[in-house]
Each structure stands twice: as structure tokens, then as C-alpha cells.
N, C-alpha and C positions, 0 to 999 in steps of 0.2 A: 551685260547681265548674263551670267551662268546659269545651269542648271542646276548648280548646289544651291542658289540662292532665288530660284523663282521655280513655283510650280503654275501649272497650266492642266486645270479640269483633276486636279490631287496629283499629278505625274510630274517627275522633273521634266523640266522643260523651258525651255529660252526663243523659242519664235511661235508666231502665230499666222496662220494663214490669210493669205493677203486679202480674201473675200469677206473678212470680217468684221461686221457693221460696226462696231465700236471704232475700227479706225476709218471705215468709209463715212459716217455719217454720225459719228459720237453717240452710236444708238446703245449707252447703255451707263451706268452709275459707277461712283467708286468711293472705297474711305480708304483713308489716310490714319496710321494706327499707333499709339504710339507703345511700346511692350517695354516694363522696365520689371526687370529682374527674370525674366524669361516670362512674364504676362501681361498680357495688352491691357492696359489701362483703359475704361471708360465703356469698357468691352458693352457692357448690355445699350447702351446710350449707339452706339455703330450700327449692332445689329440692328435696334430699332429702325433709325434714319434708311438704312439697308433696304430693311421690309416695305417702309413706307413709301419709300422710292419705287420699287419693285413694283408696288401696287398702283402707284401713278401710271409708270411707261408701260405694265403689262407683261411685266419678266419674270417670271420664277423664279422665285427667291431662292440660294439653295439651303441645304437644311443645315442649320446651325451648329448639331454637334460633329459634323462630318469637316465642316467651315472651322471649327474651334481643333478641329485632330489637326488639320492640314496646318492649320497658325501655328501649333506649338510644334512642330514637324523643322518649321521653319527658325524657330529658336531654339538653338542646342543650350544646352548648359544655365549659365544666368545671364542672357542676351540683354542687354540696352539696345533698342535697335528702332527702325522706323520699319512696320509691314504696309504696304499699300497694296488692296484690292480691287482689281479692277471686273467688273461684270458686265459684256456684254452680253445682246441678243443671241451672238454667234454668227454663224458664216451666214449669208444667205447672196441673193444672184444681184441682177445688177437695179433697179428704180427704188424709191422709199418703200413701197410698200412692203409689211413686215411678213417676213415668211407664215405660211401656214401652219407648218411644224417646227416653232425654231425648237434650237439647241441652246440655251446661254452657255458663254465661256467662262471659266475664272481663272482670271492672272493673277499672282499672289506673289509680291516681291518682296525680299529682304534688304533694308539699305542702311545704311549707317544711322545712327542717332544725329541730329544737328549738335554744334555746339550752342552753349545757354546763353540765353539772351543778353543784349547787352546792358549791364548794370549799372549805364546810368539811364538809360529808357532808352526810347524809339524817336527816333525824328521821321514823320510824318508828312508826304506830299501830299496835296490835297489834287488827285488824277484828273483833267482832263478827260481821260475817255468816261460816258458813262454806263450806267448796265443798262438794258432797257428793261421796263416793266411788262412781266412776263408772268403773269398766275400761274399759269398753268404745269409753268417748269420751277419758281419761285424755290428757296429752301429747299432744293432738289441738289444734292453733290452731283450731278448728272457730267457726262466727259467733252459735253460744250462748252470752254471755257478762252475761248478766245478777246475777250472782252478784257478777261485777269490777265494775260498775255500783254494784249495792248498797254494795259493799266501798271504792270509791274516791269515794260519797257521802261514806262516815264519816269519809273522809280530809281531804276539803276542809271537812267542817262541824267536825274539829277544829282546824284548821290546821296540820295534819301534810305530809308529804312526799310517801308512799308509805302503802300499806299492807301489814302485813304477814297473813299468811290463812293461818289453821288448815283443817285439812279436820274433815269430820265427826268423825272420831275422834281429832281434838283434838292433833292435827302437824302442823307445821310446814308447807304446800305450797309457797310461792312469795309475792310480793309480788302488787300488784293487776296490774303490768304486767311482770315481772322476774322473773328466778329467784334463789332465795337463796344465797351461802356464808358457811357461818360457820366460825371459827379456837375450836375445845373444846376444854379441856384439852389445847392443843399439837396437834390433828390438824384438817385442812381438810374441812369435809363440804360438802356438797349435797345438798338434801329428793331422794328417788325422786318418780319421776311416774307410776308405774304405776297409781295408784287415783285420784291427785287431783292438776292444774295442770296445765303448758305444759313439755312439751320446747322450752326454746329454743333456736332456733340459736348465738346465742350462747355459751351455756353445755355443747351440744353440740360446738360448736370449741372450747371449752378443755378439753373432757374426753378430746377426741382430739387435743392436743397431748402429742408425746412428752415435752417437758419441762414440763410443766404438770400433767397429767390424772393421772399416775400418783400425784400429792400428794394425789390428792380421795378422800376414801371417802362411795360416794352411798350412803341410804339413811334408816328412819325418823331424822327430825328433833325432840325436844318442847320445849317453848316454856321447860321449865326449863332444859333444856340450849342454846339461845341465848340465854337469859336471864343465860347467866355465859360467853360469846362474848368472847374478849378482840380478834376483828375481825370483823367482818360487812361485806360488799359485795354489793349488786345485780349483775345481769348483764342488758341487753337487745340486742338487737341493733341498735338506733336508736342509744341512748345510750353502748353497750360498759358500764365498769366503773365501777359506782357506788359510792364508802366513805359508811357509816351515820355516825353523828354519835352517834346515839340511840335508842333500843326505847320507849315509855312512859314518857320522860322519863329512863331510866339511859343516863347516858353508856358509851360504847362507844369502846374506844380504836383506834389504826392499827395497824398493820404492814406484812409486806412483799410479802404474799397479791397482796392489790390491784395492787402496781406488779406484780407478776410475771405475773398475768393482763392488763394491759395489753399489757408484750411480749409473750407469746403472741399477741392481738389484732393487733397490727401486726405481726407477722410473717403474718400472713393479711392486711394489709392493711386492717385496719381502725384507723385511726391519724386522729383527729377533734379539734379543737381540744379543751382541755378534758379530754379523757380516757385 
């Protein structure tokens, strides 16, 4: 990573000093952005999750239009690009306990765009590793993420797509990187995130689309009950709307879930080749 392409606290900048609790102890949150046409898509739905975050762990959130200068600093021209922010606590000395006066950091990276998903869907491993059930950090982007680690191991040593992840008690949570929906018996659901996974922004905007959101009923998920899905699609906010292919090798057919959450998406503005 250069300095032309990462700022650190609004400065260019490419390292971070080594006392700093986001890499000693994942003490701090992050989004993952996606910017198409030199503007982040989803932008208000980020900040949100941002603040709400902030307001769990007890970080100072930083202020938004200062946050919104340094993002577009970061895209020259008409960028397609991927920003990820990362916010710790900042530096502080050596046991948990949180500094008196911290400092938060902001890392702010430029990286390429992914390429678009692939166009016959996702073949889906259903992970072994599970997340545990966790309130209090729950729907939290937060920089603890070694569980998706594990989880997105099993994916690449199968040759699978994605993964899909059970929480401890054995429901459905979300994918390694994505949130789930699936089409049961005629009704559109989405896993809750209260105990275990990611509120996405993404799937946060189609949940608060007036003509989208009122289709979904969130809540527990089990893996029998996607297991007889007659559609299943991902949701992230880099990639938008992903259709499954496959669960553990059962195919999994389309419908019209998917296009309809695309419109939704581009009616916010998020409208990316591909998706």
C-alpha cells in the first residue's frame, strides 16, 4: 500500500504505529465501500453502521463531512474503486484496559474494484467453523474477524465460492462476507443479526426500501429450511446482489427476488457492471 492510495488521520500515509489497539487487540470497526463513478455508494447506510458501531465500543466517531473530504480525496477523476475504512481506538500501552484519553485512528484505503460476480451464481459451502453467539458485539463490522478467516479457509480448500455459516446454535448467520436471502416456501426471509453476523449496509438498504423491504421477514434461519430455498442471493455492499448456483452441491434455482433487489440498489445508486 502507498501513500498515494491510503491516508492515515486525513495525511498520506502507509504505516501505522505498532502500539496500535486495532492491530494489538481488533479494538476498533471498519467499512468496506464501494465508490462507482468517483462516489461511494450506500454512503449514508456506512455512516450509519459507522456511528452505531462507535456508540457500542465507545469511539468517537469522526465527523462526516471531514470523512466525506478525505473519501473523495481518495478518488480522482471517475474512480470505480473499492475504499475500506478502518477506525481504531488508536495507540495506547500494553493490558485491555482502554486508554483514558484515547486518540481513534483512521486508515482509509484505495483498492481496486472486484471483478463481477459470476454469472451463473455462487456455489456455496455450508462452513464447519461456526460464529459464536455474541450480543453484545452482534451486527458489529468490528476488526474481530477470525472466525470468517477460518470460515473462508474452508471455502478456498474446497473450491467453493463463498461460505455459508451457521452460528453456535446451529442458524443460519450470513455468508463469510455477505448477508443471506432466501425464497421458503413462497416467503423472502433474511438471518436476524442480533446474536451472530454483520448488519450490512447493503441489506440494510433493501430492508428499508419501501418497495422492497416490506417482502422480507427477518428472523431465525435453519439450514433445513434453506436447504429446500427455491432462491437464495448474497448481499454485500462492494459486490450488491449475488444469485447461488448451489448449497453442498443441490442446485438452487432463480427467480425474481434477485432482479428486484438490484432495482432497489440502483435506485440508491448502486448500479455496477455485473450486478
Amino acid at each position: 500500500m502507498t501513500p498515494e492510495a491510503c491516508r492515515i488521520d486525513g495525511a498520506p500515509a502507509a504505516t501505522i504505529p505498532v502500539d496500535d489497539r486495532g492491530l494489538a487487540y481488533g479494538d476498533g470497526l471498519f467499512e468496506t465501500m464501494r465508490a462507482v463513478d468517483g462516489r461511494i455508494a450506500l454512503w449514508d447506510f456506512h455512516l450509519a453502521r459507522l456511528r452505531q458501531g462507535c456508540a457500542r465500543l465507545g469511539i468517537a466517531p469522526p465527523d462526516a463531512a471531514w470523512l466525506a473530504v478525505e473519501c473523495a480525496a481518495l478518488l480522482p477523476g471517475q474512480a470505480d474503486a473499492v475504499l475500506k475504512l478502518l477506525l481504531t481506538r488508536g495507540s495506547g500501552s500494553r493490558g485491555y484496559a482502554p486508554p483514558h484519553d484515547p486518540r481513534p485512528r483512521r486508515i482509509l484505503m484505495r483498492l481496486p474494484a472486484p471483478p463481477p460476480p459470476c454469472p451463473h451464481g455462487l456455489r456455496l459451502l455450508t462452513c464447519a467453523t461456526r460464529l459464536p453467539l455474541d450480543p453484545a458485539l452482534a451486527g458489529l463490522k468490528h476488526l474481530n474477524r477470525l472466525h470468517q478467516v477460518m470460515a473462508r479457509a474452508e471455502v478456498d480448500a474446497a473450491g467453493a465460492d463463498e461460505g455459508l455459516c451457521l452460528d453456535a446454535a446451529g442458524r443460519v448467520a450470513c455468508a463469510t462476507a455477505a448477508n443471506v436471502f432466501a425464497r421458503v416456501d413462497g416467503e423472502l426471509r433474511t438471518p436476524a443479526v442480533e446474536e451472530a453476523g454483520v448488519a450490512g449496509a447493503c441489506r440494510a438498504a433493501l430492508l428499508a426500501d419501501p418497495a422492497f423491504g416490506p417482502s422480507v421477514r427477518v428472523g431465525a434461519l435453519s439450514p433445513q429450511e434453506i436447504g429446500r430455498a427455491s432462491e437464495v442471493f448474497l448481499t454485500n455492499a462492494v459486490r450488491g446482489v449475488m444469485p447461488v448456483a448451489s448449497i453442498d452441491g443441490r442446485a438452487i434455482g432463480t427467480g425474481g427476488a434477485a432482479t428486484a433487489a438490484r432495482a432497489a440498489l440502483s435506485r440508491l445508486g448502486f448500479a455496477v457492471a455485473g450486478t
